[in-house]
DRENDO-1510 file (C-alpha; in Angstrom, 1 decimal, always signed):
<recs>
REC; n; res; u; v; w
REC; 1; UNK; +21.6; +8.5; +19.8 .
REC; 2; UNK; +19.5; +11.6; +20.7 .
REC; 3; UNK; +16.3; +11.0; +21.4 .
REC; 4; UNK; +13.9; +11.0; +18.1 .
REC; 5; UNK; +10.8; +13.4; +18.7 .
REC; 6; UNK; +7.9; +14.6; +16.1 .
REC; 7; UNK; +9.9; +17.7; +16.0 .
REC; 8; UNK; +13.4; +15.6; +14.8 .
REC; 9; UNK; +12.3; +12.6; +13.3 .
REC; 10; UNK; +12.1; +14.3; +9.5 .
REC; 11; UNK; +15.9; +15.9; +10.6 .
REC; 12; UNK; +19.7; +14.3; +9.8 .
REC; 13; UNK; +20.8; +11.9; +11.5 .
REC; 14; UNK; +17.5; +10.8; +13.2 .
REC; 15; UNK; +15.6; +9.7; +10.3 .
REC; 16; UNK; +17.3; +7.0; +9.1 .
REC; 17; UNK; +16.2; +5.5; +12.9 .
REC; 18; UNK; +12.5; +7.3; +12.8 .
REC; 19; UNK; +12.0; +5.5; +8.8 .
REC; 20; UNK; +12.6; +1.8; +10.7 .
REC; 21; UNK; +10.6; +2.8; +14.0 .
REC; 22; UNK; +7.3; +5.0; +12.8 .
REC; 23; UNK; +5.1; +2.8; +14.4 .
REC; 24; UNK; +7.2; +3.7; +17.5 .
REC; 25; UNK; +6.2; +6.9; +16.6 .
REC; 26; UNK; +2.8; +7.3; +15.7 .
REC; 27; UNK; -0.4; +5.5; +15.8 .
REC; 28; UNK; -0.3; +3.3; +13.0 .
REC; 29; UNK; -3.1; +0.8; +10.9 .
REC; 30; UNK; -1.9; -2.7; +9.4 .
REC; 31; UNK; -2.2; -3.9; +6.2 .
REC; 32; UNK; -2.6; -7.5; +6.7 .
REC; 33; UNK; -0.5; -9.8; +4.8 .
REC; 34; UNK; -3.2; -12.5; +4.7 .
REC; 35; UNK; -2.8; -16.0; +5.9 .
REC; 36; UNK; -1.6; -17.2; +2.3 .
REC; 37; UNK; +2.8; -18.5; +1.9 .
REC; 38; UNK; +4.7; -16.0; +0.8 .
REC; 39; UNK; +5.8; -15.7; -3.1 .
REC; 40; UNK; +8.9; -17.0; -3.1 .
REC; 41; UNK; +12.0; -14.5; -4.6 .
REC; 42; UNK; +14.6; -17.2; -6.4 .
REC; 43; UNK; +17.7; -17.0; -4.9 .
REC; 44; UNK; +20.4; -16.7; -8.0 .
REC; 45; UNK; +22.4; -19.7; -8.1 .
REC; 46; UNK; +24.5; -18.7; -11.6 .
REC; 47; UNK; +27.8; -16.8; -11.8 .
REC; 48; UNK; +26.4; -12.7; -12.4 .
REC; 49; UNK; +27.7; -9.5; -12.8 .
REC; 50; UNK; +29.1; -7.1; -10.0 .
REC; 51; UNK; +26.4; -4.9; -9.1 .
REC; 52; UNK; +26.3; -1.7; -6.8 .
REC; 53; UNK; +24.0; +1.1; -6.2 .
REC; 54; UNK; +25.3; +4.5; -4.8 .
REC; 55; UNK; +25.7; +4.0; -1.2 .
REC; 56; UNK; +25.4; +7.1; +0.7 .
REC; 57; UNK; +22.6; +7.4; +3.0 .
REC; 58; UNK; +21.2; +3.7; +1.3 .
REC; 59; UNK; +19.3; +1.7; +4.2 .
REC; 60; UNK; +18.7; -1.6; +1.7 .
REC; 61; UNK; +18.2; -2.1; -2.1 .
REC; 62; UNK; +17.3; -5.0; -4.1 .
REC; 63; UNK; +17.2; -6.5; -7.5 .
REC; 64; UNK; +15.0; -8.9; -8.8 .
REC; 65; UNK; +15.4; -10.2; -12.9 .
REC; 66; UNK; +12.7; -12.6; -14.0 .
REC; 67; UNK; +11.4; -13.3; -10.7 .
REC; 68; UNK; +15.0; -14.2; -9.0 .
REC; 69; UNK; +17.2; -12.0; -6.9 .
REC; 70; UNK; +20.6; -11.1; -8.1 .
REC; 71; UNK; +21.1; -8.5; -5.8 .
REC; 72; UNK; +20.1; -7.4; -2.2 .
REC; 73; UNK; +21.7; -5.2; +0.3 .
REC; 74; UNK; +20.9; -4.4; +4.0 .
REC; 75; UNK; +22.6; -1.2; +5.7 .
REC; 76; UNK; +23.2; -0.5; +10.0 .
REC; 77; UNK; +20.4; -1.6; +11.3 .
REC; 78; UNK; +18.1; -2.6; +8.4 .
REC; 79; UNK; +17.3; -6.2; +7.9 .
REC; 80; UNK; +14.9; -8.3; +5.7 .
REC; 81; UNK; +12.5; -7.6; +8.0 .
REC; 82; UNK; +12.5; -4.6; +8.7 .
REC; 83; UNK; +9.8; -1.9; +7.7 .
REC; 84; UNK; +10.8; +1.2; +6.4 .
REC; 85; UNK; +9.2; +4.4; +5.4 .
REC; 86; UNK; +7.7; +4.3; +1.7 .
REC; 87; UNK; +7.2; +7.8; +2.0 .
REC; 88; UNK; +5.6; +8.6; -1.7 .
REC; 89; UNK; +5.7; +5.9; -2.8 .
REC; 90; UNK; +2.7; +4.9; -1.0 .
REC; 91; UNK; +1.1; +7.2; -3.5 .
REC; 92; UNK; +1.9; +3.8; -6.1 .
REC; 93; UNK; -0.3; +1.5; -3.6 .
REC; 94; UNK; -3.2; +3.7; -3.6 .
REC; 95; UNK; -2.8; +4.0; -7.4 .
REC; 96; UNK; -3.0; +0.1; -7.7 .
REC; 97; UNK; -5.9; +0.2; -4.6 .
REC; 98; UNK; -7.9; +2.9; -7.3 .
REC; 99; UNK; -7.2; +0.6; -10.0 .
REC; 100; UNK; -9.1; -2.6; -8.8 .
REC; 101; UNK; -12.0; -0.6; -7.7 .
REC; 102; UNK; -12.3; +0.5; -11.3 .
REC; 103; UNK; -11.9; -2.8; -12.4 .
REC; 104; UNK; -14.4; -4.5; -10.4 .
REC; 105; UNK; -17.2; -1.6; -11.1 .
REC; 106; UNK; -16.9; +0.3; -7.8 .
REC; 107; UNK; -15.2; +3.1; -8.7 .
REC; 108; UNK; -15.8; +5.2; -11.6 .
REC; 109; UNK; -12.8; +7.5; -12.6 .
REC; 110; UNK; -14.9; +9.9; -14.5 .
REC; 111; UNK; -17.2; +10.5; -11.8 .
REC; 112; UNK; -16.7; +14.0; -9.7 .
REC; 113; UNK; -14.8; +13.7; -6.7 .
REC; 114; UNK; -17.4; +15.6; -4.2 .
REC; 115; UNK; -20.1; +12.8; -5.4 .
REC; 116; UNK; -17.8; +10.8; -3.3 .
REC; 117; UNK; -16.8; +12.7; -1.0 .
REC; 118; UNK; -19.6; +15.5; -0.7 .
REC; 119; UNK; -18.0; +17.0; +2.7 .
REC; 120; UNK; -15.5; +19.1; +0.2 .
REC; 121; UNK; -18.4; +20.2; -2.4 .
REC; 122; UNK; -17.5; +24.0; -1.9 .
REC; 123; UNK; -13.7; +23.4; -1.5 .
REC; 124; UNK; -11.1; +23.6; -4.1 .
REC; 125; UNK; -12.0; +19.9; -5.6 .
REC; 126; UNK; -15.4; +21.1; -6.0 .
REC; 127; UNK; -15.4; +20.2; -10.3 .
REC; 128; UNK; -12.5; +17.8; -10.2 .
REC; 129; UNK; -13.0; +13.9; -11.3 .
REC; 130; UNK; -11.5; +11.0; -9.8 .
REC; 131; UNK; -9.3; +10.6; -13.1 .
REC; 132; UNK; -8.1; +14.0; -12.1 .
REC; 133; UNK; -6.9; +12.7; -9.2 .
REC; 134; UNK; -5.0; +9.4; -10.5 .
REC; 135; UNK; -3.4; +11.9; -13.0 .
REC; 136; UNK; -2.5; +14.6; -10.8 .
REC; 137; UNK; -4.3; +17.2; -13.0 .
REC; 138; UNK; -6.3; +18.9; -9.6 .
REC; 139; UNK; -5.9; +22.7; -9.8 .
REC; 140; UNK; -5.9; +22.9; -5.8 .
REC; 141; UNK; -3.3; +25.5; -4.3 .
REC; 142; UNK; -0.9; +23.4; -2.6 .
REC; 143; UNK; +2.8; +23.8; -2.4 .
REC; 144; UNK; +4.9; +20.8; -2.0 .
REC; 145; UNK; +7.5; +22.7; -0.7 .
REC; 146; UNK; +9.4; +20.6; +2.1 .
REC; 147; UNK; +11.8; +22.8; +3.5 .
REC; 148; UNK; +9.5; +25.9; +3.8 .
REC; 149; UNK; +7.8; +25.6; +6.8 .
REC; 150; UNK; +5.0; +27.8; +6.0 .
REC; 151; UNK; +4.0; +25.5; +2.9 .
REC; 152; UNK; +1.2; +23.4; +2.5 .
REC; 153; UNK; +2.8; +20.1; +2.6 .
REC; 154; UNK; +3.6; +21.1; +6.0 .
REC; 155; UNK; +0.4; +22.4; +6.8 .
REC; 156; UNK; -0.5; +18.7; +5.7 .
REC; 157; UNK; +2.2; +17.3; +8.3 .
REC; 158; UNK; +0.3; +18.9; +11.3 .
REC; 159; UNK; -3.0; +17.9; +10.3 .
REC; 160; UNK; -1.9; +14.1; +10.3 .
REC; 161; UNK; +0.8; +14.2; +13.0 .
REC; 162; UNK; +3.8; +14.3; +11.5 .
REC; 163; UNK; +4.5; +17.7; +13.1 .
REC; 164; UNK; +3.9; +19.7; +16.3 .
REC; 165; UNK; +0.6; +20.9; +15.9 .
REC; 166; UNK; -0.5; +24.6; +16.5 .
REC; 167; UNK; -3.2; +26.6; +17.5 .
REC; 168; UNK; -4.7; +26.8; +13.6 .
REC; 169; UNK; -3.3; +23.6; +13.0 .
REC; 170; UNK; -6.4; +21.1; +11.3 .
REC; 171; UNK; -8.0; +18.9; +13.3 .
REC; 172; UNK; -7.0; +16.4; +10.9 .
REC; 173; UNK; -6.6; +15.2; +7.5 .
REC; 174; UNK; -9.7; +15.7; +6.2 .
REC; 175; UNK; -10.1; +19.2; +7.2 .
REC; 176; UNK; -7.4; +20.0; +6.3 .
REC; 177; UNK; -8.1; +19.0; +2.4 .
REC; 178; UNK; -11.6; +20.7; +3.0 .
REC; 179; UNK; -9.7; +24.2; +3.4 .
REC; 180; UNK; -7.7; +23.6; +0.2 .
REC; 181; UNK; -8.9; +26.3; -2.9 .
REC; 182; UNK; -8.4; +26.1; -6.3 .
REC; 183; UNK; -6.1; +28.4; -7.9 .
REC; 184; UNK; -6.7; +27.3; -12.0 .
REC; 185; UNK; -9.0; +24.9; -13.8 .
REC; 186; UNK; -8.9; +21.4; -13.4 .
REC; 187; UNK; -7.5; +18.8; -15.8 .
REC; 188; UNK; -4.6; +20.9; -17.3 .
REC; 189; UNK; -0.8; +20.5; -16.6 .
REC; 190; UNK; +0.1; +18.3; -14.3 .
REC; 191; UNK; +1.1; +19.4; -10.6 .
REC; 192; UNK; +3.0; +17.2; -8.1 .
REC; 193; UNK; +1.1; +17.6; -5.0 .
REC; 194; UNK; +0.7; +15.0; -1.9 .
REC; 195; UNK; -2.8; +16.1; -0.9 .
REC; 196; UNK; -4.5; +14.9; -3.7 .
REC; 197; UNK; -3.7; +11.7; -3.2 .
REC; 198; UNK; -5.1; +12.2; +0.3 .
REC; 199; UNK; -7.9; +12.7; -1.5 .
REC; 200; UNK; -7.8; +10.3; -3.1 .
REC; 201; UNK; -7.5; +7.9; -0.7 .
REC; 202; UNK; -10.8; +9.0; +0.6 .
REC; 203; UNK; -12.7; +8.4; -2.3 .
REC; 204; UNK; -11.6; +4.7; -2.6 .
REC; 205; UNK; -13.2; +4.2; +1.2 .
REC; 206; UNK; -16.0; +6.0; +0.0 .
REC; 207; UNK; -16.5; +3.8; -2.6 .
REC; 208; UNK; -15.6; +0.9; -1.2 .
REC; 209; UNK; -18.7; +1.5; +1.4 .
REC; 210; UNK; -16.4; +2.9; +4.1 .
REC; 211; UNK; -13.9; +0.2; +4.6 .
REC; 212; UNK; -10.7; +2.1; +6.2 .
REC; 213; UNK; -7.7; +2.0; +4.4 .
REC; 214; UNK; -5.6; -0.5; +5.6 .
REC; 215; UNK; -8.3; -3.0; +5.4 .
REC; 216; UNK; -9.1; -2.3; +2.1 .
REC; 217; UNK; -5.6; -2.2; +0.8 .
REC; 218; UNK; -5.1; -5.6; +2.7 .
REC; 219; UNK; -8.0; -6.8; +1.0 .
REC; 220; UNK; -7.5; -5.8; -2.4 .
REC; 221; UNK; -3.3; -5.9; -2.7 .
REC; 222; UNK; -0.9; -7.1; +0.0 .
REC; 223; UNK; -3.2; -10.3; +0.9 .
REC; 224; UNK; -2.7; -11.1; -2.6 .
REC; 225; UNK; +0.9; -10.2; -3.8 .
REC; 226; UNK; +2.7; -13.0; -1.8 .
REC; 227; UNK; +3.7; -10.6; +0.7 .
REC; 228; UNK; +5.9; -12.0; +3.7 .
REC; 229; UNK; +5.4; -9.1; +6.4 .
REC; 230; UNK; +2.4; -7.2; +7.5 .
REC; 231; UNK; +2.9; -3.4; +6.1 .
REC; 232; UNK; +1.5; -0.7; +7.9 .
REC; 233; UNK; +0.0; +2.7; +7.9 .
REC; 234; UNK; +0.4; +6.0; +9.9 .
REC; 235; UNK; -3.0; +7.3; +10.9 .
REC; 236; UNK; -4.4; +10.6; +11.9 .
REC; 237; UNK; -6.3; +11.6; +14.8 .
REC; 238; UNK; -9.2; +10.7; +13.5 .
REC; 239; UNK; -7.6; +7.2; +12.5 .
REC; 240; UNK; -7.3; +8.4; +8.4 .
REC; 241; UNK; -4.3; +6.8; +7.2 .
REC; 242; UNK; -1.6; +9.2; +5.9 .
REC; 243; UNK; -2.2; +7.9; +2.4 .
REC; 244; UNK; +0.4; +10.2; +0.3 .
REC; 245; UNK; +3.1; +8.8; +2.5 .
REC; 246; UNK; +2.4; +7.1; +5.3 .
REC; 247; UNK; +2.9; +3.3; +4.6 .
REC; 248; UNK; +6.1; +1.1; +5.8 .
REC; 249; UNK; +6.8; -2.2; +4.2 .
REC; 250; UNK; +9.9; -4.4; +3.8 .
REC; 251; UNK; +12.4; -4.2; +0.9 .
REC; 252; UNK; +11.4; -7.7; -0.9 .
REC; 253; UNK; +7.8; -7.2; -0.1 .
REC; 254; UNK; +8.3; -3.8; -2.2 .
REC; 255; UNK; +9.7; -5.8; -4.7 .
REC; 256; UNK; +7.1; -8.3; -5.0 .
REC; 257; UNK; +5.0; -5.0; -5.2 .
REC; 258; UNK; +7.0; -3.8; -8.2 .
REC; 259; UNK; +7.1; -7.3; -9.9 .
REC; 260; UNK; +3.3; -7.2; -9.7 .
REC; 261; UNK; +3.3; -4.3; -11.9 .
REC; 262; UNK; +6.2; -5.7; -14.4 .
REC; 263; UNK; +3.9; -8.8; -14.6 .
REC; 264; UNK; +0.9; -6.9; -16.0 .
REC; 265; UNK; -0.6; -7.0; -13.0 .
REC; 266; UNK; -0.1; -10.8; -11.8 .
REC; 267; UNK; +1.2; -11.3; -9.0 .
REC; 268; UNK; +4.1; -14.1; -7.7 .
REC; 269; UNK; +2.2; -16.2; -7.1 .
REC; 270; UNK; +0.1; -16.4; -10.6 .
REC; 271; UNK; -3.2; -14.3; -9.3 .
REC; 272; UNK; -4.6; -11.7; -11.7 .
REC; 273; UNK; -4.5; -8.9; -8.7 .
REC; 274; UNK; -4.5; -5.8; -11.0 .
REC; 275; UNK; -6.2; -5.7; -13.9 .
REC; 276; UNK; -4.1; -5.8; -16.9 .
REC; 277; UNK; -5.9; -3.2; -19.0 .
REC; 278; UNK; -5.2; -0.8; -15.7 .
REC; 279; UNK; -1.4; -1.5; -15.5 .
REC; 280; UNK; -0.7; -1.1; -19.2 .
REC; 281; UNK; -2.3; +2.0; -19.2 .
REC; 282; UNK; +0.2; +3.4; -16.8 .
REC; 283; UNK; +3.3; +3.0; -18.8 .
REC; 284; UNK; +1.0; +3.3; -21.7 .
REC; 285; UNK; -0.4; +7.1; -20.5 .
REC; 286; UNK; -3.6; +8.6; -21.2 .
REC; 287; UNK; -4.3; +10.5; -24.6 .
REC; 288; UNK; -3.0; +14.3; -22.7 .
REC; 289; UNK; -0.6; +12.2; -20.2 .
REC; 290; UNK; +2.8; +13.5; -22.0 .
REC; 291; UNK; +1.4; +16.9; -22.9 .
REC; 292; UNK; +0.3; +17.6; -19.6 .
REC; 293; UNK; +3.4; +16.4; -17.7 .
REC; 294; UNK; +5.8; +18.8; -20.7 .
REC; 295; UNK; +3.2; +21.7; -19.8 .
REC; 296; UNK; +4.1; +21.3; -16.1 .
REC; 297; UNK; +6.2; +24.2; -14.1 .
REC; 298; UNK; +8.9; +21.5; -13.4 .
REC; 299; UNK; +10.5; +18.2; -15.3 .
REC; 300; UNK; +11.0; +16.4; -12.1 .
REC; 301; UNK; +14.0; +15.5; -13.6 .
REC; 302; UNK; +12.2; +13.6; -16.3 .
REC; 303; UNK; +12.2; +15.5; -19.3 .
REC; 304; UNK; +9.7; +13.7; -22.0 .
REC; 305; UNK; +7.9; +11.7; -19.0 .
REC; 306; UNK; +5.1; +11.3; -18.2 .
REC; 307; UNK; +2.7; +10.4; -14.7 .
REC; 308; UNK; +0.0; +8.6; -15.2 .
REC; 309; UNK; -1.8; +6.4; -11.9 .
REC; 310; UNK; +0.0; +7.8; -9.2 .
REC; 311; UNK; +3.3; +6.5; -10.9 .
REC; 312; UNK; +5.9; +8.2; -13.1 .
REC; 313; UNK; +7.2; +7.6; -16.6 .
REC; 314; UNK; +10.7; +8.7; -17.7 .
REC; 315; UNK; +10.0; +8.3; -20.9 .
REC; 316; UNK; +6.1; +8.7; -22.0 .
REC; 317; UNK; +4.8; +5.6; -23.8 .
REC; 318; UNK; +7.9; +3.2; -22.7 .
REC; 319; UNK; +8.3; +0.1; -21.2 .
REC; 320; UNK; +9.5; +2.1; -17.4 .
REC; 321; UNK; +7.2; +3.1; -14.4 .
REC; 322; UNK; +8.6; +4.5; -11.5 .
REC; 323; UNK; +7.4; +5.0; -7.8 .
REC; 324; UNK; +9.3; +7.2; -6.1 .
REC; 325; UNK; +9.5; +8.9; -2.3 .
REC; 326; UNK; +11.7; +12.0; -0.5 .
REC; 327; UNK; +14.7; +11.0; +1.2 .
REC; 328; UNK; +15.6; +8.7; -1.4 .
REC; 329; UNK; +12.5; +5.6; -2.4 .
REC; 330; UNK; +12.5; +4.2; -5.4 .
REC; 331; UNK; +10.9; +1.1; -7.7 .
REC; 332; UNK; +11.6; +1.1; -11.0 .
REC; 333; UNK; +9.7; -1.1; -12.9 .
REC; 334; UNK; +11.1; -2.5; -16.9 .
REC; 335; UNK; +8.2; -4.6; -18.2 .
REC; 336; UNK; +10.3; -5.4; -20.8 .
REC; 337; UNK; +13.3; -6.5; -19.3 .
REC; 338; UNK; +11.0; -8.0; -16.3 .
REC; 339; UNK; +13.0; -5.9; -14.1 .
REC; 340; UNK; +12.6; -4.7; -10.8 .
REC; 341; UNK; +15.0; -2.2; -8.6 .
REC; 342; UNK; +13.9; -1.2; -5.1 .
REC; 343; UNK; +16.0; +1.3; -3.0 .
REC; 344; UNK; +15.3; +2.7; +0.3 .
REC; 345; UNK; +17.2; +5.3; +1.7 .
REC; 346; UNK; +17.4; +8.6; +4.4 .
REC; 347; UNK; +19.0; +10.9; +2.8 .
REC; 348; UNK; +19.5; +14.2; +4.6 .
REC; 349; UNK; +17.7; +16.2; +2.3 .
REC; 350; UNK; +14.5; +15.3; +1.0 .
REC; 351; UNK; +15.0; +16.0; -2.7 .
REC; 352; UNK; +18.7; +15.6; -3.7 .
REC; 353; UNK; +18.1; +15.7; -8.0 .
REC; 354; UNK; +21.8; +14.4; -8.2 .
REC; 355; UNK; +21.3; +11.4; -6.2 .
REC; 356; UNK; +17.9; +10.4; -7.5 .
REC; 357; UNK; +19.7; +11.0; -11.3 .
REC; 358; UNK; +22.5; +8.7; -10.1 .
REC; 359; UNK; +20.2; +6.2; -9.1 .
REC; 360; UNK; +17.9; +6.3; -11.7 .
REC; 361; UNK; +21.1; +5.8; -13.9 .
REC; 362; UNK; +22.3; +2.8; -11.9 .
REC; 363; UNK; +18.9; +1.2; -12.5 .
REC; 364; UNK; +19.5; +1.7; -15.9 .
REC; 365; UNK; +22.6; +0.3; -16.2 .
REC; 366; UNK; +22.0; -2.8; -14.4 .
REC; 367; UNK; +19.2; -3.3; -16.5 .
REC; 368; UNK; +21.8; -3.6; -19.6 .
REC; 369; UNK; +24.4; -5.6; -17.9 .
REC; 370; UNK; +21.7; -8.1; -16.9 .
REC; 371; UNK; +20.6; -9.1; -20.5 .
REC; 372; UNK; +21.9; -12.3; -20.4 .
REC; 373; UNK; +19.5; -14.8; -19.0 .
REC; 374; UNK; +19.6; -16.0; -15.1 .
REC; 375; UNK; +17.5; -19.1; -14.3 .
REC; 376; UNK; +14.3; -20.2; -15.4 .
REC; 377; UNK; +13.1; -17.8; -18.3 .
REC; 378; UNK; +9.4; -18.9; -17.1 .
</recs>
């Protein structure tokens, strides 16, 4: 294989190697599983149907129905466990992270953004709340443009590492969101963009007193999910995690992730880890969730959806959340059917809308063909 470097790793064929090896690639933070078992994943032991997901460019994918496995493929070199890139979906962890500082009293989503972090009071967040953030509602300039290399999601690649740095590259991440400016008013259609989830990212250290990241998230989350494996975290320079995309964990300690949020925020292993007022206000949306999502420049593919937490909603209002990532990451979440699907991939391109529609229609599928019951109902 040719060598993987920070100028290739993002580039077919040597990113399905660089999303199983990051920490061979960058300095990275764990996220510490705790010393607690694991939740265990109930192995089906009925007759089931045939199912498949799409297969090109798939590294490993996984169902779980009412907390037991009746599907799980691994791909070349990709094993149970193995971490692999989360890419955006790592914007779902800091949503649930956000979500039990609210819950506990230490953060306050209506609160301004710079009263957290007052090193960008004169920047383009200057007016923004934290609820803003969750929502994606920020009216910073920021294209999320991935194969233009002058965009800002780029900009945001060489500030954290993920790209050769140059000469008026940022020092980091947080300069970098320093130097954003706003372009339009704050809490008005919703806008897909990676650095405010940066942000914040930021503002749950801040008020969290400080902790880093992947201590916090260890704290808060993965020590208490059931998790199996350590995840992990690329950092900065300055040792910021790379929150909007940076985290690596294994397929069925994604999907315990995902039944966390299908259980109303209960965990595997019975603990109350989110609260459940938090979680069914993401499929639930916010009062302006579906008008600002319709009022957006794009669909996303989801036309009526919604995004709500840092997670999506293909339909606003229903019973489906969804996480997803470039090159092909995806949880989808059916509280209703207590239904998980979890598929990572490297797809060449980093947005393909008819892959993620196929898979998205899998998902779908399976979820009908799986009505019958398998094991304990619980």
């Amino acid at each position: 294989m040719t060598e993987v470097t920070v100028a290739s790793w993002q580039t077919h064929p040597q990113l399905r190697w660089a999303f199983q090896h990051m920490d061979d690639l960058f300095p990275v933070a764990v996220i510490a599983r705790g010393e607690g078992a694991a939740a265990p994943l109930r192995p089906c032991d009925v007759d089931q149907p045939v199912l498949s997901m799409p297969a090109q460019d798939t590294d490993a994918w996984l169902i779980v129905h009412r907390g037991t496995v009746v599907a799980e493929q691994y791909v070349g070199t990709m094993g149970p466990d193995t971490r692999h890139l989360l890419m955006s979906v790592s914007k779902s962890v800091v949503g649930l992270v956000a979500g039990i500082l609210v819950g506990d009293g230490r953060l306050d989503e209506d609160r301004p953004v710079t009263s957290y972090l007052p090193d960008l009071a004169g920047s383009g967040w200057a007016g923004a709340t934290v609820r803003h953030l969750l929502d994606m509602r920020v009216g910073i300039h920021f294209s999320e443009d991935y194969l233009d290399p002058t965009s800002e999601v780029r900009r945001l690649d060489e500030a954290v590492g993920w790209a050769a740095r140059g000469a008026s590259s940022p020092a980091n991440l947080r300069a970098f969101l320093a130097e954003l400016r706003s372009d339009r008013p704050h809490g008005g259609a919703f806008a897909y963009s990676s650095a405010i989830t940066d942000a914040l990212g930021l503002v749950c250290e801040a008020a969290a007193g400080g902790v880093p990241f992947a201590d916090l998230a260890s704290d808060l989350l993965w020590s208490r999910i059931g998790a199996e494996h350590d995840a992990f975290v690329t950092v900065d320079g300055a040792g910021t995690a790379m929150f909007d995309g940076g985290i690596c964990a294994t397929l069925r300690d994604l999907a315990r992730f995902g039944a966390l949020v299908a259980s109303g925020g209960r965990s595997l292993t019975g603990e109350q880890v989110v609260p459940a007022a938090w979680i069914d206000d993401l499929f639930r949306g916010g009062a302006e969730s579906a008008m600002a999502f319709a009022d957006a420049e794009h669909d996303y593919g989801l036309p009526g959806g919604s995004y709500r937490g840092q997670f999506w909603s293909p339909a606003a209002g229903g019973d489906v959340v969804l996480c997803f990532g470039i090159h092909g990451q995806m949880v989808y979440v059916d509280r209703a059917r207590d239904f998980v699907g979890v598929k990572l991939s490297s797809w060449p391109l980093p947005v393909d809308d008819e892959r993620s529609q196929a898979d998205l229609t899998a998902f779908r599928e399976m979820t009908q063909r799986l009505l019958r019951p398998y094991g304990p109902q619980g």
